[in-house]
N, C-alpha and C positions, 0 to 999 in steps of 0.2 A: 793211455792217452797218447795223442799222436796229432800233430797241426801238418795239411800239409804242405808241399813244398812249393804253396803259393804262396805262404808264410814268409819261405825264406828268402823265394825272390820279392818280395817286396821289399821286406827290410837290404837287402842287399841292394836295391834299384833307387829306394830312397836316399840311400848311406849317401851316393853318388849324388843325386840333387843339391846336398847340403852344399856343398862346394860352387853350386850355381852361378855364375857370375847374373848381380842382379839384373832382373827382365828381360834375361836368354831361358828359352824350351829347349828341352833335349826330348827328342822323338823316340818311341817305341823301338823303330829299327836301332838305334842307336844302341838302347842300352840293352836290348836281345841281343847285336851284336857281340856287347860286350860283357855279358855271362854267356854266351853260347847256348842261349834258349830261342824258341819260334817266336816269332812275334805274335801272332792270332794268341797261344798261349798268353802269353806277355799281356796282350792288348785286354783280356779278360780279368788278368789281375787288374791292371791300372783302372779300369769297369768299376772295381769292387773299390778301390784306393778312393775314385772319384765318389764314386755317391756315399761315401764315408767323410767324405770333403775334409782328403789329405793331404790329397791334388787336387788341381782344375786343369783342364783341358784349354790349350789357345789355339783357338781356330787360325789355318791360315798359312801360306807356303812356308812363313817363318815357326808356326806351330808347332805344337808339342805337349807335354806337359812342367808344369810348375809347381812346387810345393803351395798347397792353399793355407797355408797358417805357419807360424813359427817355430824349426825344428822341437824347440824346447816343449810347446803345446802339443807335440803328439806323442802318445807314448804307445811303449812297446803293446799294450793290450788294445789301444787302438787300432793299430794297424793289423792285431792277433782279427780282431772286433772286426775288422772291414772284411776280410776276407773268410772269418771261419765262419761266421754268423755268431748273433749274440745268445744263441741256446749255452743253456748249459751242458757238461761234459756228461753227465751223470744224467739219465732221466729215468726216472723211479715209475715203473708200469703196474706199481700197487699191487704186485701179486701176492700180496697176503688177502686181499680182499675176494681172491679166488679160490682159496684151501677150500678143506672141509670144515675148518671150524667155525666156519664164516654164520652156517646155517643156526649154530649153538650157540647161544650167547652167553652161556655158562661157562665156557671153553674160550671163547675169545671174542676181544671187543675193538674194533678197531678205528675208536673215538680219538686214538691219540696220533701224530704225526708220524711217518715211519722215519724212524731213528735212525736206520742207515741211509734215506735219503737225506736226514739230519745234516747228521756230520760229514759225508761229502759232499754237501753243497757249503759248508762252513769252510772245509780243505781250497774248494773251488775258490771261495770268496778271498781267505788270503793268499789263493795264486793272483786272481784277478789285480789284488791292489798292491802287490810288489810290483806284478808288470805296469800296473798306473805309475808306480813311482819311477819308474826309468823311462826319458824322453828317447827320441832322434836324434838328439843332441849331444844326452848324454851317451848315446852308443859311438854317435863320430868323436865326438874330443876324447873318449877311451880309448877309442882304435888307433885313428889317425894319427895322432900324438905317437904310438908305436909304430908308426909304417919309419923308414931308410929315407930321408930326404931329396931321395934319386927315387923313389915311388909316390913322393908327395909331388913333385915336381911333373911328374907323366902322368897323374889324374890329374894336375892345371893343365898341361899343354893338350890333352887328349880335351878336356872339358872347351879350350878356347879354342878347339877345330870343330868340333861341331856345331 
C-alpha cells in the first residue's frame, strides 16, 4: 500500500494554514514556493482539498485559499479521503468464482463472503479509524511545539509577508 505524494503535500500545505492569521489567504504560488513543488501540480491537490471542503477558495486579488472548518475537524483520513479517493485499498475481483470448481457444486460453493476480502477490508477499516482519530490540529501542536523558537518565529514572519 502506498498513498501518493499528493498526500504529503497536502498535509504539509495545511500544516502551514493553521498558523493563518485570521481572514488572510495564502495563494498556490506561495505555498509551491515554499515546498519547492509546481504550482499547476499544487493547484490540482488544493481541487481535491476543496471539493472535500477542507479548503475554500477566495476569489479575488487578495485571494487564495482558507481552511473550510476547524483544524481539529479534520483528520488525517480526511485529507488521506480528499485526495486518494474513498475506494478501498484492497478490491477483491472474486476470482474464486472463476476456477474450475465453480461448475461443480460438490466441490465448491461459493454462498459465503470471501474471507480474504474479509479480513483486509476489517485491517482497512482499523487503518481508516486511527487516521479519524488524529486531526490538523493534533499534527501541528505535535510538531510545532518541537520546531527552535527562531523556526516558530520565521513561519510568523514568512506567513505575515504574504
Amino acid at each position: 500500500m502506498q498513498f501518493s505524494v499528493g498526500v504529503e503535500n497536502a498535509f504539509h500545505s495545511l500544516f502551514y494554514m493553521i498558523n493563518m492569521p485570521m481572514h488572510k489567504t495564502i495563494g498556490i504560488r506561495d505555498i509551491a514556493k515554499l515546498h519547492g513543488i509546481g504550482e499547476t501540480y499544487l493547484s490540482k491537490v488544493f481541487s481535491k482539498l476543496q471539493k472535500a471542503g477542507i479548503v475554500k477558495s477566495v476569489p479575488g486579488v487578495k485571494g487564495g485559499y482558507v481552511l473550510a472548518k476547524a483544524a481539529d475537524d479534520i483528520s488525517f483520513w480526511d485529507i488521506i479521503e480528499a485526495i486518494e479517493g474513498p475506494s478501498y485499498l484492497f478490491r477483491c475481483a472474486e476470482i474464486r468464482k472463476k476456477n474450475i470448481f465453480v461448475d461443480n457444486p460438490n466441490l465448491f460453493t461459493d454462498t459465503c463472503p470471501c474471507l480474504i476480502k474479509t479480513v483486509i477490508q476489517e485491517a482497512e477499516e482499523l487503518m481508516r479509524n486511527e487516521l479519524r482519530a488524529k486531526s490538523l490540529l493534533w499534527l501541528h501542536d505535535n510538531v510545532y511545539k518541537g520546531f527552535p523558537n527562531k523556526k516558530q518565529k520565521a513561519i510568523e514572519a514568512w506567513l505575515e509577508k504574504i
